[in-house]
C-alpha positions, -999 to +999 in steps of 0.1 A: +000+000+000+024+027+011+054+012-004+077+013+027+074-025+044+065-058+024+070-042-016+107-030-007+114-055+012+108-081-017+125-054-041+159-059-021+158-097-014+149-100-054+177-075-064+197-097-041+195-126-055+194-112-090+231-096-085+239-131-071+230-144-105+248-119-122+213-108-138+211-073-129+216-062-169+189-084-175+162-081-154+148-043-140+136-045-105+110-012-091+085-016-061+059+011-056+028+012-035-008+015-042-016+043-018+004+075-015+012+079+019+046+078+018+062+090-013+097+098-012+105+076+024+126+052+029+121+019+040+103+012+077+130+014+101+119-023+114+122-032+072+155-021+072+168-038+102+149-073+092+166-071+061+201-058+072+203-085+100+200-109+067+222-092+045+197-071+027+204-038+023+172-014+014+185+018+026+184+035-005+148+027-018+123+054-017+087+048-019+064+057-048+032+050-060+024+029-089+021+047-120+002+038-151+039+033-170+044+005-153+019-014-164+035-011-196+072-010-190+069-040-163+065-076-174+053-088-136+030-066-113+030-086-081+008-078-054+013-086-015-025-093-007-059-098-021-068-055-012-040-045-037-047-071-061-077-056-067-067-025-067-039-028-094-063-049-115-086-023-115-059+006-130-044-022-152-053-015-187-071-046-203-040-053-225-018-057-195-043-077-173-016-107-176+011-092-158-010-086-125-003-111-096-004-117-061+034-124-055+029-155-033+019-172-064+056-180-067+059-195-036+031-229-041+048-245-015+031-220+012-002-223+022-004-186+023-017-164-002-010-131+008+020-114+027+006-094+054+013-063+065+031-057+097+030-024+101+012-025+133+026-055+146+058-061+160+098-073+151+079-111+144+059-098+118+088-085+099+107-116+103+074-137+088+075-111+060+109-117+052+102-153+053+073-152+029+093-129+006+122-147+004+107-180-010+084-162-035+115-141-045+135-175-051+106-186-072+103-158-091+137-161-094+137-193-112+106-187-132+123-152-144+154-172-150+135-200-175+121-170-194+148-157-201+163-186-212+142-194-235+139-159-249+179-166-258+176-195-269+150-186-294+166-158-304+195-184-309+180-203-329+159-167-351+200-152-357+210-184-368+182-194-397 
């Protein structure tokens, strides 16, 4: 929603693992929030230090709100709950309807659907956050990773006809 706890915190663990993969000139990485509460911020504090404690650093993200461009300039919109599913889904021109997903879709193996917000809660629901993220960044990750080996592989394939 605001773009300061669960969105940035999945933008540095995937950015993590991306640079780990030696991706990064592959594959763009933005997080921005439904709501515009806190445009221009950093990071919650209690973000920051989840992430730090695991090797994440976040400190220089700065919230935004999603913008209609990204709809168009992102191929994966991932949400972080059902609320801001719907809300993306609902600015999401028709042609982009695809690219709209709750991000715990990468993770099958929870049970979970949604990563909640722990704003209002305490360091535990930061550290269950961090959990959550971290699997459905790892299967993004991999998903991400087949694409774009298949888009090399056809275009392989195209350069050399």
């Amino acid at each position: 929603m605001g773009n300061i706890c669960r969105s940035p915190t999945a933008h540095g663990v995937f950015r993590e693992l991306v640079r780990k993969e030696g991706l990064e000139d592959r594959i763009v990485i933005d997080s921005a929030g439904t709501h515009a509460y806190h445009v221009g911020n950093p990071p919650d504090r209690r973000a920051q230090a989840t992430a730090l404690a695991r090797g994440i650093e976040l400190s220089d993200l700065r919230a935004r709100q999603v913008e209609e461009r990204d709809f168009e300039h992102f191929d994966y919109i991932l949400a972080m709950d059902e609320d801001n599913l719907a809300i993306l889904q609902s600015q999401c021109p028709p042609q982009h309807a695809h690219k709209v997903r709750l991000f715990l879709e990468f993770a099958p193996q929870r049970y979970e659907r949604e990563v909640p917000d722990p704003y209002y809660g305490g360091p535990q629901g930061f550290e269950h956050v961090f959990d959550l993220v971290e699997e459905a960044a790892e299967g993004l990750l991999a998903h991400v990773r087949e694409r774009v080996e298949k888009k090399a592989e056809t275009q392989r394939q195209g350069s050399s006809s």
